[in-house]
C-alpha positions as CSV (number, residue, x, y, z in Angstrom):
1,X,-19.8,2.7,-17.3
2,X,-20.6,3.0,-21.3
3,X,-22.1,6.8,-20.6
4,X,-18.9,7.6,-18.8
5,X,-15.2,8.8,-21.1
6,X,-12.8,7.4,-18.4
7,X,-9.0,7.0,-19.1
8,X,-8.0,5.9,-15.6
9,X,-9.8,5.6,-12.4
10,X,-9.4,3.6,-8.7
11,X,-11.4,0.7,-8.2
12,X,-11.7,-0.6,-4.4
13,X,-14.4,-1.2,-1.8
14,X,-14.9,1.1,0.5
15,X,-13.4,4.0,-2.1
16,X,-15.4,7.0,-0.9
17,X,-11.9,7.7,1.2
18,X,-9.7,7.7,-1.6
19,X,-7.6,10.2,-2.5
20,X,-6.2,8.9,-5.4
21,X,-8.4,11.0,-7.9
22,X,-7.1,14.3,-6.5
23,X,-3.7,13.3,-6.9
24,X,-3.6,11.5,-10.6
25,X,-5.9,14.5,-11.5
26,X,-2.9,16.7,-10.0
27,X,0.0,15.1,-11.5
28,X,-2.0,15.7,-15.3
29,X,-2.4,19.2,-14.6
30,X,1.1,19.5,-14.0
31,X,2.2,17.9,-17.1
32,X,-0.4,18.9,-19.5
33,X,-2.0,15.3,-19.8
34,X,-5.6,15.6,-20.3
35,X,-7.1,12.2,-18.8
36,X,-10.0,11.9,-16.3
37,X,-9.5,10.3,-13.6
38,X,-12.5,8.8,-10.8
39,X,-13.0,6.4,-8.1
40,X,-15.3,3.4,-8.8
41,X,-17.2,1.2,-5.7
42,X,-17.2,-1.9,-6.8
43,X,-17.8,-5.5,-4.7
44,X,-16.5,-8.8,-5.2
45,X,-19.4,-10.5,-7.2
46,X,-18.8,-8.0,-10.0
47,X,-15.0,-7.0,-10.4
48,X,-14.4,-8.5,-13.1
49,X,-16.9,-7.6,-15.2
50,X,-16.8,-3.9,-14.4
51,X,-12.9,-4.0,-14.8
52,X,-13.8,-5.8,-18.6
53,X,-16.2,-3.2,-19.4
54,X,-14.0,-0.2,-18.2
55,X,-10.9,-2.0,-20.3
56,X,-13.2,-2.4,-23.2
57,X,-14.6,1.2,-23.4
58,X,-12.4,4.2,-22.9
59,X,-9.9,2.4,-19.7
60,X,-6.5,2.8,-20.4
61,X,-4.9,2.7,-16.6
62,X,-6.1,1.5,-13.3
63,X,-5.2,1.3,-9.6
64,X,-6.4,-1.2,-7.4
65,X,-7.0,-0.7,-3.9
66,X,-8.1,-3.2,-0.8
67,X,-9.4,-5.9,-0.8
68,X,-9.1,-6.4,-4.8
69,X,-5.3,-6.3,-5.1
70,X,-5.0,-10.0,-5.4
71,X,-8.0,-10.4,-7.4
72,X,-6.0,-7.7,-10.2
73,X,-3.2,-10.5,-10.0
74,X,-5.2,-13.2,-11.6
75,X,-6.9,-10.2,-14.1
76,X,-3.6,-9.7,-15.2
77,X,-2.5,-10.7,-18.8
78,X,1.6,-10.1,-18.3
79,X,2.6,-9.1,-14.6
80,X,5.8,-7.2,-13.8
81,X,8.1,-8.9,-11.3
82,X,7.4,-6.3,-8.3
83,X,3.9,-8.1,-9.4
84,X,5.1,-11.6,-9.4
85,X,6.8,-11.5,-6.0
86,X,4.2,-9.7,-4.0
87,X,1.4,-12.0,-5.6
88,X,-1.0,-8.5,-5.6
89,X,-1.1,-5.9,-8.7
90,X,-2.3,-2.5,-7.4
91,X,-1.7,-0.7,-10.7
92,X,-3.1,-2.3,-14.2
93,X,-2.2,-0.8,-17.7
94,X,-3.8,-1.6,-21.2
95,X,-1.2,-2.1,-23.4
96,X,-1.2,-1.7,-27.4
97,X,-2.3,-5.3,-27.8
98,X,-4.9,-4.6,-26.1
99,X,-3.4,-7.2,-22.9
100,X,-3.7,-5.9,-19.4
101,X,0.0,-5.5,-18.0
102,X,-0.3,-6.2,-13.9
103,X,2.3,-4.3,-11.9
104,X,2.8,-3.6,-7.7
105,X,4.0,-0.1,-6.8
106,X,3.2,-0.5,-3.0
107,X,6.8,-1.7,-2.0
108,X,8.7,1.1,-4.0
109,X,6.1,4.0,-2.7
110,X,6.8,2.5,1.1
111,X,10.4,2.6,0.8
112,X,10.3,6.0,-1.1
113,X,8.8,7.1,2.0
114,X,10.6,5.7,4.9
115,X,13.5,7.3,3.2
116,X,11.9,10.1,3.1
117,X,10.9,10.5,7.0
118,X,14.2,8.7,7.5
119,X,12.3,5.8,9.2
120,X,14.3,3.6,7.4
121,X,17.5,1.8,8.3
122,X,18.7,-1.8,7.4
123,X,19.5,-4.7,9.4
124,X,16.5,-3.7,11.9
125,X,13.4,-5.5,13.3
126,X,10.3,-4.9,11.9
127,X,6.8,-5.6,13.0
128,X,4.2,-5.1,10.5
129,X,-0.1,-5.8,11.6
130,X,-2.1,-6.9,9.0
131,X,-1.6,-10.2,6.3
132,X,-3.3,-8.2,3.1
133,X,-2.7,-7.0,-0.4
134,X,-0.8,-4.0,0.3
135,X,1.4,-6.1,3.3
136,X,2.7,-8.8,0.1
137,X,3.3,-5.6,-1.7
138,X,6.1,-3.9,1.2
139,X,7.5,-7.2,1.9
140,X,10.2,-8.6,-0.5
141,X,11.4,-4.5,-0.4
142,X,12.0,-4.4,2.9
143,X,14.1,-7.9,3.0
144,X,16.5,-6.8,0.6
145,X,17.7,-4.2,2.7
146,X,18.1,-7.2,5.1
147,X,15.7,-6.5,7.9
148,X,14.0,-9.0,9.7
149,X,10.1,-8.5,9.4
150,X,7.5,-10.3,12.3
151,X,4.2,-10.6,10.8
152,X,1.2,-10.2,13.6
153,X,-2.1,-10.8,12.1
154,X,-6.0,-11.9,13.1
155,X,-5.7,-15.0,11.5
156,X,-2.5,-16.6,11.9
157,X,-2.7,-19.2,9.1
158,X,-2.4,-16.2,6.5
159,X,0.6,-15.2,8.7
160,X,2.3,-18.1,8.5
161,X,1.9,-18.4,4.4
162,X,3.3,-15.2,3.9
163,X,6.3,-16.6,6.0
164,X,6.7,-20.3,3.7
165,X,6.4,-17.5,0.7
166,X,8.6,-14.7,1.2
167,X,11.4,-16.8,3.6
168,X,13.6,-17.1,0.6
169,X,13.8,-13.2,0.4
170,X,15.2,-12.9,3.7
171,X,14.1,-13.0,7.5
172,X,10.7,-13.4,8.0
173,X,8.8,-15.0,10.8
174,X,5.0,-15.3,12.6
175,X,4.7,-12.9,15.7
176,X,4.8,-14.9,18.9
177,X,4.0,-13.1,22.3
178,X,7.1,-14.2,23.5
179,X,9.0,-11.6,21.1
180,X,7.7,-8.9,22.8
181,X,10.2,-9.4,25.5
182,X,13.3,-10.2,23.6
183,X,13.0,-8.5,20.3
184,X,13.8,-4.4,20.6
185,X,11.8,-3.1,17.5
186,X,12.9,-0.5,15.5
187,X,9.8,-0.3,13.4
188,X,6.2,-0.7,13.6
189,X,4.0,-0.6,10.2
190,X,0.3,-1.2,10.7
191,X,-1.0,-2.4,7.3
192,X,-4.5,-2.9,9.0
193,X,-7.9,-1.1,8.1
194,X,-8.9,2.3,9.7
195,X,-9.7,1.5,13.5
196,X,-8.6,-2.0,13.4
197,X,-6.1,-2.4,15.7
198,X,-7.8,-2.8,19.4
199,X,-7.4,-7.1,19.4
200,X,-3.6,-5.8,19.0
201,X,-3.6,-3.4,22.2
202,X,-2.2,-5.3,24.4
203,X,0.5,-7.1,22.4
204,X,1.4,-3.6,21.1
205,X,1.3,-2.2,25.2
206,X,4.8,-4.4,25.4
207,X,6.0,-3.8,21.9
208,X,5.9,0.3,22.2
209,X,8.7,2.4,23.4
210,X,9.5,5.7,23.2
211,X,12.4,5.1,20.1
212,X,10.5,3.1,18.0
213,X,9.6,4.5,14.5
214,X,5.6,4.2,14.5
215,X,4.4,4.3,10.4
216,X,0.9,3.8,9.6
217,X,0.2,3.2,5.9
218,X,-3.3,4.2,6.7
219,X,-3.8,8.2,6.7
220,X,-6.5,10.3,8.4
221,X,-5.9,14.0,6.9
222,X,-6.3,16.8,9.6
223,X,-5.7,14.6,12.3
224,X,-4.3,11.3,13.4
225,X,-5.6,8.0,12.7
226,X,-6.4,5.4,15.8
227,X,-2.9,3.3,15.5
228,X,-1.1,6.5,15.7
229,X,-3.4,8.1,18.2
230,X,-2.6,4.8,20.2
231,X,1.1,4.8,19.8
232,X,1.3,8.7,21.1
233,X,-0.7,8.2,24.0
234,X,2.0,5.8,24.8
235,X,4.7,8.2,24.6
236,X,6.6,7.2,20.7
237,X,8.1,10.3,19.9
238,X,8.6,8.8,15.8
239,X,4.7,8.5,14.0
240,X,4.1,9.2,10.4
241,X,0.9,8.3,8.5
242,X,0.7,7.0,4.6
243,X,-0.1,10.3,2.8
244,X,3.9,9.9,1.7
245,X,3.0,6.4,0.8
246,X,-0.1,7.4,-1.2
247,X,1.4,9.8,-3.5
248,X,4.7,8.1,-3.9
249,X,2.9,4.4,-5.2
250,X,0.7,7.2,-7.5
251,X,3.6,8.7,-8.5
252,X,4.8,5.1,-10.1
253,X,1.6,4.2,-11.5
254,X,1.8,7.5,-13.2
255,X,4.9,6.5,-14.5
256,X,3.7,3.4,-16.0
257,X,1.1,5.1,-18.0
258,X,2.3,8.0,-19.3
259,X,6.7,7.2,-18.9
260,X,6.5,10.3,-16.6
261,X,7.9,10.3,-13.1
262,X,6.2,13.3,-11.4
263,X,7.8,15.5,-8.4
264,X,6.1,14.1,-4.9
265,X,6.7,16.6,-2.2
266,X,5.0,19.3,-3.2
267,X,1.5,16.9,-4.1
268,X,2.5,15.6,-0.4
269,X,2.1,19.5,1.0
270,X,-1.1,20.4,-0.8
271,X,-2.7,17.5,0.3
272,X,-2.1,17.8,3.6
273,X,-3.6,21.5,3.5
């Protein structure tokens, strides 16, 4: 990384996907900031170390995407509170002291989002798949508008911690199979990987119906990915993908660094050409 004059890059694993470069390197154009901006692969044995060395060289911002978010937490120096009740940082910023500020844009880029799409309402009942980074990120958001979230994940242990954590933000409790008959949903979130969803097909089969609001925070540009592929073959009229998401958690990050808050939409429409 020493041959390399980065300001800010992604750091993640897989990364090839990621279309945070294009739209950091998008928002500087815009606004006349002259910072490079690139994607980095990097695995668990060595994250810290490359995150020290990009820090100690030219690094002045980061974003940090699956499955490092909670890893970033514990890099942190100083973490915001977003940060503290999520328990993940997906954004880190060098500050003048040279300490690494930890922060969690996920929950506000979500709910910029939802509003968007007008997916959002409160008092509903949410399911979300998936246990992750990016899930403790979405979750004490959503509970303030006073929702009340089912987790449904592989293992259920993880599931259930994120319950004894997040329970004194609100309503929050482990999927059980008995919920898919007396529980109307109003939204489903899948905050699983890419393709990850078939031990979930047949809970999901008596879950779906043809109000529910389908969001996937994954995204799949030209086309849809397999959750929402799934949920249209079974006749939900309401599916978005995460492209909103994306650029809306970017847009905060962006803000951190450089105490600019750049326009969303129109990143939203040229990435989607």
């Amino acid at each position: 990384m020493d041959n390399y004059i980065v300001d800010f890059a992604v750091f993640g694993n897989p990364i090839s996907h990621s279309k945070s470069p294009i739209v950091h390197n998008i928002f500087s154009k815009k606004y006349n900031i002259k910072k490079n901006y690139i994607s980095f692969l990097v695995f668990e044995k060595n994250f810290y170390l490359i995150l020290d060395s990009f820090f100690k060289n030219f690094g002045k911002g980061a974003n940090i995407t699956a499955p490092f978010k909670e890893n970033a937490f514990i890099y942190s120096d100083i973490i915001t509170e977003n940060a503290r009740v999520s328990g993940s940082v997906n954004t880190l910023k060098k500050l003048k002291n040279g300490k690494i500020l930890g922060d969690n844009t996920d929950g506000m880029g979500l709910l910029y989002d939802l509003n968007r799409i007008k997916f959002l309402k409160e008092k509903c009942n949410i399911l979300i798949l998936g246990a992750g980074g990016v899930v403790r990120g979405i979750l004490q958001p959503l509970l303030s508008l006073g929702n009340s979230i089912y987790i449904l994940n592989r293992t259920k242990k993880k599931a259930e911690n994120l319950k004894i954590e997040f329970s004194k933000y609100g309503s929050i409790e482990v999927f059980k199979k008995e919920n898919k008959k007396n529980i109307f949903f109003d939204l489903l979130i899948n905050a699983i990987p890419l393709g990850g969803i078939e031990d979930f097909s047949n809970i999901l089969n008596g879950v779906l119906h043809t109000k529910i609001n389908c969001y996937d925070i994954c995204y799949r540009l030209g086309g849809l990915t397999p959750f929402l592929f799934f949920c249209k073959k079974k006749l939900v009229n309401n599916i978005h993908d995460g492209i909103g998401m994306l650029v809306a958690q970017a847009a905060y990050s962006f803000s951190l660094w450089h105490n600019i808050f750049p326009e969303i939409d129109p990143i939203i429409s040229i990435l989607k050409k």
